[in-house]
C-alpha positions in Angstrom: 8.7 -15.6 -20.7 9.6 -14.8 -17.0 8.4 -11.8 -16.6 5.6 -12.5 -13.2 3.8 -9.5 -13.3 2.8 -10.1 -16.8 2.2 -13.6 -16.1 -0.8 -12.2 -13.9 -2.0 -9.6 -15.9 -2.1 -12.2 -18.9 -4.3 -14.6 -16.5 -6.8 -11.6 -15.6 -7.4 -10.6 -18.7 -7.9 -14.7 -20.0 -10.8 -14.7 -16.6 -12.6 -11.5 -18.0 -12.4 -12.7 -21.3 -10.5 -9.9 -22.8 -7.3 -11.8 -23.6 -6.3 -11.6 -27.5 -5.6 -15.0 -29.6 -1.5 -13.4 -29.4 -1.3 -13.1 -25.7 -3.5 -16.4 -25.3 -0.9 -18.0 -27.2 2.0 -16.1 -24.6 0.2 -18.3 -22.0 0.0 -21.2 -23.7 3.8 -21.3 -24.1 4.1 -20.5 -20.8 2.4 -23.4 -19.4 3.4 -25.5 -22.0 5.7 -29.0 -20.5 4.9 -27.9 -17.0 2.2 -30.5 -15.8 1.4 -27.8 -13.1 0.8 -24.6 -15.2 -1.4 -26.8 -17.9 -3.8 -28.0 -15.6 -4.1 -24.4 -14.4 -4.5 -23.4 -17.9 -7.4 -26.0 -18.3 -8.9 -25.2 -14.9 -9.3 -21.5 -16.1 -10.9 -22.6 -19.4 -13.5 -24.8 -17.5 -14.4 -21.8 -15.8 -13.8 -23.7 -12.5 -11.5 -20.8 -10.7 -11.9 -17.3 -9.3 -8.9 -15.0 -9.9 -8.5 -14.6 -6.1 -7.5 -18.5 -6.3 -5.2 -17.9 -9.2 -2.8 -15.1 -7.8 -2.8 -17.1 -4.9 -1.3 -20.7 -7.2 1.0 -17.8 -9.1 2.3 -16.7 -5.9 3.2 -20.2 -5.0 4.6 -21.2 -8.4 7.0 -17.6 -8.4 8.8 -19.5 -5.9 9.7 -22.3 -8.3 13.3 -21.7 -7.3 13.2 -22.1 -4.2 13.8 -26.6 -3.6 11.1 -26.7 -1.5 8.7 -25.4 -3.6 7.1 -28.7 -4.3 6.6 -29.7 -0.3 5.1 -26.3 -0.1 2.5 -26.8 -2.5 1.6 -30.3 -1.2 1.5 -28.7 2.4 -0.5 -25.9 0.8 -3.5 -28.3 -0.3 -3.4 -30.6 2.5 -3.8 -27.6 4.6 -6.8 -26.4 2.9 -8.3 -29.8 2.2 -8.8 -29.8 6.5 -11.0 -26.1 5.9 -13.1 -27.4 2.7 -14.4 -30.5 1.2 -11.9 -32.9 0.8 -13.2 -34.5 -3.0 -12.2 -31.1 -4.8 -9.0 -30.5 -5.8 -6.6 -27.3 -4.8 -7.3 -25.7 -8.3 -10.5 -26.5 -8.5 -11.9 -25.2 -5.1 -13.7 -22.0 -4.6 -12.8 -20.3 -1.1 -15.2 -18.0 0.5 -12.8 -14.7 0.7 -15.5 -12.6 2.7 -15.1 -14.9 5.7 -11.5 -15.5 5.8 -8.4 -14.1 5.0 -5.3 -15.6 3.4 -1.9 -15.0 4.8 1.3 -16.7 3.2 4.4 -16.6 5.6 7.9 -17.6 4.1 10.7 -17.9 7.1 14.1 -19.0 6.8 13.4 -21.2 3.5 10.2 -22.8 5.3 7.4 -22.1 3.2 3.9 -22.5 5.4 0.1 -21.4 4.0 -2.5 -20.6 6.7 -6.1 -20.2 6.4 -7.5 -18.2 8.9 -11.2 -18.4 9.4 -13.9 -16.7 11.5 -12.6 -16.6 15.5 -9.6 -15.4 17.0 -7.5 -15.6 20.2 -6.8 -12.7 22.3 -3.5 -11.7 22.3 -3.2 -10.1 25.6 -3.0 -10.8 29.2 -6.1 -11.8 31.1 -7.7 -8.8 32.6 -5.7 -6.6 30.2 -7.5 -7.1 26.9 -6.2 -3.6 24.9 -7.4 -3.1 21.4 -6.7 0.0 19.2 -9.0 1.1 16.6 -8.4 1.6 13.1 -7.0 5.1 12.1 -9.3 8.0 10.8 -9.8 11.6 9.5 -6.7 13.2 11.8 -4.8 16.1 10.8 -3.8 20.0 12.2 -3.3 22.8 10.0 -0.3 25.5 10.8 -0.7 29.2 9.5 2.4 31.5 8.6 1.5 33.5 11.6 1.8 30.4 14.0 -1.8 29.7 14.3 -2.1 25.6 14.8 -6.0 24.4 14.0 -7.1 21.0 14.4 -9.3 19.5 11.4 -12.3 18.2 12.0 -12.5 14.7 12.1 -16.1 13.7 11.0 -15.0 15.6 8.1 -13.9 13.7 4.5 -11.3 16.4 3.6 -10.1 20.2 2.9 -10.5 22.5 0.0 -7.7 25.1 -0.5 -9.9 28.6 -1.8 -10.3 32.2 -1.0 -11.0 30.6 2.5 -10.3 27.0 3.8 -12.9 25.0 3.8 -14.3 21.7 4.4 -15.7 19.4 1.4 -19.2 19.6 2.9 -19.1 23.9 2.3 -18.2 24.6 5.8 -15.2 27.4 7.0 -12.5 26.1 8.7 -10.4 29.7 8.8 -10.2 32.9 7.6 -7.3 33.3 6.2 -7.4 37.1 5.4 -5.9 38.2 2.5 -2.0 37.2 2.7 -2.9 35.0 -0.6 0.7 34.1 -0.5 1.5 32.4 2.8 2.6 28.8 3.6 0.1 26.2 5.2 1.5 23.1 6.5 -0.8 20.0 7.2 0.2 17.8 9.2 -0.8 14.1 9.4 0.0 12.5 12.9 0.1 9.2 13.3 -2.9 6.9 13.4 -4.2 9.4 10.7 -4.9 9.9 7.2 -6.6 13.2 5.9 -7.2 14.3 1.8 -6.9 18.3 0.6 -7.5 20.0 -2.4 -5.3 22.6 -3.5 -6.2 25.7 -5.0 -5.3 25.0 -8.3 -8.0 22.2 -8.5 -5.5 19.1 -7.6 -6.0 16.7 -4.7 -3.7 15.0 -2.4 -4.0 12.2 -0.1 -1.7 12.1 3.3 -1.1 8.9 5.2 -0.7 8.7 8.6 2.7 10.6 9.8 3.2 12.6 6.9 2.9 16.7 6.0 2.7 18.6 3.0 4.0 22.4 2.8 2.1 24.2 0.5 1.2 28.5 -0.3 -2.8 29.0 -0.3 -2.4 30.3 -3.3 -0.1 29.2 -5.9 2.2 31.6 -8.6 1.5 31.6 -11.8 4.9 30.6 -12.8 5.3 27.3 -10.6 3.0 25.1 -8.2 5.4 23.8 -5.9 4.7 21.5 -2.5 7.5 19.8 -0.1 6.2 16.6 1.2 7.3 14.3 4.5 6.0 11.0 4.5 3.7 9.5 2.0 1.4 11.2 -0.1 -1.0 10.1 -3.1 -1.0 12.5 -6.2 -4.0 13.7 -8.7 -2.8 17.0 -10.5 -4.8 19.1 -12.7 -3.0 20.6 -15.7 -2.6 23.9 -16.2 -1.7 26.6 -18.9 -1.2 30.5 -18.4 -0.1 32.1 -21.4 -0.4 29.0 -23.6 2.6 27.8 -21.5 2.2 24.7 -19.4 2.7 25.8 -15.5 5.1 22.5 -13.8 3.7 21.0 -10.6 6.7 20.3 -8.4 7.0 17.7 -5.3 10.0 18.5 -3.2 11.2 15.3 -0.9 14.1 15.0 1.2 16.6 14.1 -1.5 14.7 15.0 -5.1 12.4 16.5 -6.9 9.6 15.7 -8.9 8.0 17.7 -12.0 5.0 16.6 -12.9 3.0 16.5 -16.2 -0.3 16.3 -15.1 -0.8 12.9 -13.5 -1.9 10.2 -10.3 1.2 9.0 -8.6 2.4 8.2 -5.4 5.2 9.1 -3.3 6.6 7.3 0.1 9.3 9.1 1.6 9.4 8.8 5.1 12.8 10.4 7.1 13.0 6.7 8.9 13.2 4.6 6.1 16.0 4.5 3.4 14.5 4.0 0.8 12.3 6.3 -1.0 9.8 5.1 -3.4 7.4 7.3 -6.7 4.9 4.6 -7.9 3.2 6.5 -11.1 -0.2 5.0 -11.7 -1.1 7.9 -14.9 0.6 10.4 -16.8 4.2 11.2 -17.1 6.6 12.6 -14.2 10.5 13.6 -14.4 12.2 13.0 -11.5 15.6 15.1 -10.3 17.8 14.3 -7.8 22.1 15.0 -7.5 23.1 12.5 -10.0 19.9 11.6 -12.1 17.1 12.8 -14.1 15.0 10.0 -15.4 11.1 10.1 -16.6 8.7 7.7 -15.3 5.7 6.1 -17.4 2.7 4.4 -15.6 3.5 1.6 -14.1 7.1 2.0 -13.3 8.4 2.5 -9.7 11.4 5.0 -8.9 13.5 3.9 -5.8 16.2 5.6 -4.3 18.0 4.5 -1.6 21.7 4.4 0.4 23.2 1.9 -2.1 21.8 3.6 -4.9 19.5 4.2 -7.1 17.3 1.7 -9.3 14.4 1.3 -11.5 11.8 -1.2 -11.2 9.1 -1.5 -14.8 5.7 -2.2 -14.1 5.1 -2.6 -10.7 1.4 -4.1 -9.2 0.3 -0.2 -8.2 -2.2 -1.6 -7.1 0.4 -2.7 -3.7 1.6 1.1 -3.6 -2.2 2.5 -3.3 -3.2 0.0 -0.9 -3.1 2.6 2.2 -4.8 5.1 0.2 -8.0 2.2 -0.3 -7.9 1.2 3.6 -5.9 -2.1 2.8 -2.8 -3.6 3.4 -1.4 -5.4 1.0 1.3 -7.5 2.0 3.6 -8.9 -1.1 6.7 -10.8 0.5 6.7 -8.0 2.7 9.1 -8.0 5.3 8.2 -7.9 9.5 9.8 -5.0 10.1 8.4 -2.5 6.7 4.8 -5.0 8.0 5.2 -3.4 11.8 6.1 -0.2 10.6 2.6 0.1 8.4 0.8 -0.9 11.7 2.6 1.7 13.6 1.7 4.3 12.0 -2.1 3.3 11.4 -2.7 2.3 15.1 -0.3 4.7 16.7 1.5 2.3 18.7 5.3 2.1 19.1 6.7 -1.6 18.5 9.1 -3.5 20.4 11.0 -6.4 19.5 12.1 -9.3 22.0 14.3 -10.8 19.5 16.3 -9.6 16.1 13.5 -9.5 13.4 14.0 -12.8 11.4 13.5 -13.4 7.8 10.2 -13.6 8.2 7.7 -12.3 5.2 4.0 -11.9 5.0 1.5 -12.5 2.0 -1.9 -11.1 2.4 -4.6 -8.5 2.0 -6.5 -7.1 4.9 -8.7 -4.2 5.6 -7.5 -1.1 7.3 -10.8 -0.3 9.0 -10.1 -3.7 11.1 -9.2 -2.9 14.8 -5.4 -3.4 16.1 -6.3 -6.9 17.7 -7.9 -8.4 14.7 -5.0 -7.9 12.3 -2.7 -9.2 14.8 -5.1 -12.6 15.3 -4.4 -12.8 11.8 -0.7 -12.3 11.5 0.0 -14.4 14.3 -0.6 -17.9 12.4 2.5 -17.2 10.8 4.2 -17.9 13.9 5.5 -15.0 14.8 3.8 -14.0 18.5 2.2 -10.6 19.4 1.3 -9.2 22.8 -0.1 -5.5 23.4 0.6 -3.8 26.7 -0.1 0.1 28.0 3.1 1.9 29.0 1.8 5.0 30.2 -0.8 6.0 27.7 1.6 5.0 25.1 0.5 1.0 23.9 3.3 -0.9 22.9 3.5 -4.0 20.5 5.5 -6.4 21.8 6.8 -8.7 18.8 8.4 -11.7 19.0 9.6 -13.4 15.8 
C-alpha cells in the first residue's frame, strides 16, 4: 500500500478515533518491518502526537526515495532539538504551531527543515523599508451598456436579483429592466471578491480573475465564462421536471455541472489548467475528451496533454479561497506567482529559478514582508523595491 494520500487520511482518522479495525489493520501493514513507521504507529497510540506533527513526519518519509532521505531526517531533529527541549524525541514533541510556522525547502536533492519562530529580518534597504498589505474585497462591475462600477470594498460580496445588491441589503445599480444583459466582474489583482448569482448559486473569484455572466439566467441553460480561478457552489434546478445544466466555459473546455462545490484555476499565463471537485458530480468537455469527475479527483489539462489525478488533498486547491497558502512541493515560480497576484507586485528574477520547492502553510491576511521573512530561510533571497508606483520583488534563488 503506496498510495500517500490515503496513508494520511488513514492516520487522521486513527487521531480522531474514527478509524475501523480494517483500515487500522491497512496501517498496521503499512508500518509493519519499517522501524520508523512502527514507532510512529506506537507514538500515535500513546497519544503522544498532534496531527500537525504527523503530516509533517509523512511528508518527510514520502521522500523515502530519495538517498538522502535518512540525513534529512537526522538534520530534521537536530534542527528542532536547538528550538525545544532537547530530552524529547522528534515524534514525541509537541510544537507550538500558533507562534511559528513550518516551511520544508527541497533544492537540487538537498533536503533542509527550518523552523521559523517569532522575529524577522527586513528584507529591504535601510531607509526603504516597503511592505504591501494583504489583498481584500477588490472588484469592478461592467454593464452591457459600458457602464464600469467599482464594488465596495468594506463590503463581503454581491447578490445577483431584480437589482444588484450587496450582502448587507444595500443597491449597488439599477439595472433597469434588460433582464437579459451580460455583467462581467472583474477581479484585479491584489483582490478577491464572492457573488451570488441569480439562480441562488455562489461564486468565489481570486485575485486577477473575471466571470461573464447574464443577470438573469434562461430557463433552458445557466451558462458563465470564467478567466482566472474561481470557486463553485451551484444550486440545482428543475423547470418542467427537467434538470436545467450549469455550464463553466474556460479557455479550452467546458464544464456541465450537476449540482456541486468545485474549483476551477485557469489562468491565460499558466499552461496548465486545473477543476478540483470537492462535492457532487461534474462532466467536463474539451476537443478530444469528455470525462466525469467524482469528489476528490483533479482534472488537468495542459500543452503535453491531458491527465487525471484521483483523490487529491482539496484541501491545497481551496486554500486561496480560506486566506491560506498552502505550499505542497510547490515550485518558486507557481509560489511567486500566488504572491503576485495577492500583493499585486510584479516579480523579478536575478537568476534562472532553480529547483527550489516550498512546504508550508501560511495565512493570507499576513502582510508582503512577513511571508517573505518566512520564505527566505529556505535560502532563496528576497528584496522589495518601488519602480514607479509599481513594487517589484526582486528574487534571487
Amino acid at each position: 500500500m503506496t498510495n500517500y494520500n490515503y496513508i494520511v487520511q488513514l492516520f487522521k482518522k486513527k487521531i480522531q478515533g474514527t478509524i475501523d479495525l480494517e483500515e487500522n489493520e491497512l496501517l498496521e501493514d503499512w508500518a509493519r518491518g519499517r522501524e520508523q513507521r512502527e514507532q510512529l504507529l506506537k507514538d500515535i497510540s500513546t497519544g503522544d502526537l498532534l496531527l500537525e506533527e504527523v503530516e509533517l513526519w509523512l511528508d518527510l518519509e514520502h521522500q523515502d526515495n530519495c538517498p538522502w532521505n535518512e540525513k534529512l531526517f537526522l538534520l530534521v531533529q537536530n534542527k528542532i532539538d536547538k528550538q525545544v527541549d532537547r530530552n524529547k524525541t522528534f515524534l514525541g514533541r509537541k510544537i507550538l504551531y500558533a507562534a511559528a510556522v513550518v516551511i520544508l525547502l527541497f533544492s537540487a536533492g538537498i533536503g533542509l527543515y527550518l523552523f521559523k519562530s517569532g522575529s524577522a529580518q527586513l528584507l529591504v534597504d535601510k531607509g526603504e523599508v516597503l511592505d504591501v498589505a494583504s489583498g481584500k474585497n477588490r472588484a469592478t462591475i461592467t454593464l452591457a451598456d459600458g457602464r464600469v462600477v467599482r464594488l465596495d470594498e468594506s463590503k463581503e460580496g454581491l447578490v445577483i436579483g431584480e437589482d444588484l445588491t450587496y450582502t448587507d441589503g444595500s443597491t449597488v445599480v439599477d439595472m433597469g429592466s434588460r433582464l437579459s444583459q451580460n455583467i462581467i466582474l472583474t477581479v484585479p489583482k491584489g483582490g478577491k471578491y464572492q457573488v451570488t448569482l441569480s439562480d441562488g448559486s455562489k461564486v468565489w473569484l481570486n485575485a486577477e480573475s473575471r466571470l461573464v455572466y447574464p443577470h438573469i439566467f434562461s430557463q433552458q441553460e445557466r451558462f458563465v465564462e470564467l478567466m482566472g480561478e474561481a470557486y463553485f457552489d451551484i444550486v440545482p434546478k428543475i423547470v418542467d421536471n427537467k434538470r436545467v445544466p450549469f455550464l463553466v466555459k474556460t479557455k479550452d473546455q467546458t464544464i456541465e455541472v450537476l449540482g456541486t462545490q468545485f474549483n476551477v484555476k485557469a489562468y491565460p499565463d499558466e499552461n496548465e489548467m486545473a477543476t478540483v471537485l470537492i462535492e457532487g458530480v461534474v462532466r467536463i468537455q474539451s476537443d478530444k475528451h469528455n470525462i466525469k469527475l467524482l469528489p476528490g479527483e483533479m482534472w488537468i489539462s495542459n500543452s503535453l496533454g491531458v491527465r487525471k489525478i484521483s483523490q487529491v488533498d482539496t484541501d491545497e486547491y481551496l486554500a486561496w479561497k480560506n486566506n491560506k497558502f498552502i505550499f505542497n512541493e510547490t515550485p518558486l515560480k507557481e509560489a511567486m506567482r500566488q504572491l503576485s497576484r495577492w500583493y499585486d507586485v510584479h516579480v523579478e528574477y536575478e537568476n534562472s529559478p532553480n529547483t527550489t520547492f516550498f512546504y508550508g502553510e501560511i495565512s493570507r491576511e499576513k502582510s508582503l514582508l512577513s511571508v517573505l521573512n518566512i520564505l527566505q530561510e529556505s535560502g532563496v533571497k528576497f528584496k522589495l523595491r518601488k519602480d514607479n508606483q509599481e513594487v517589484i520583488l526582486q528574487v534571487s534563488p
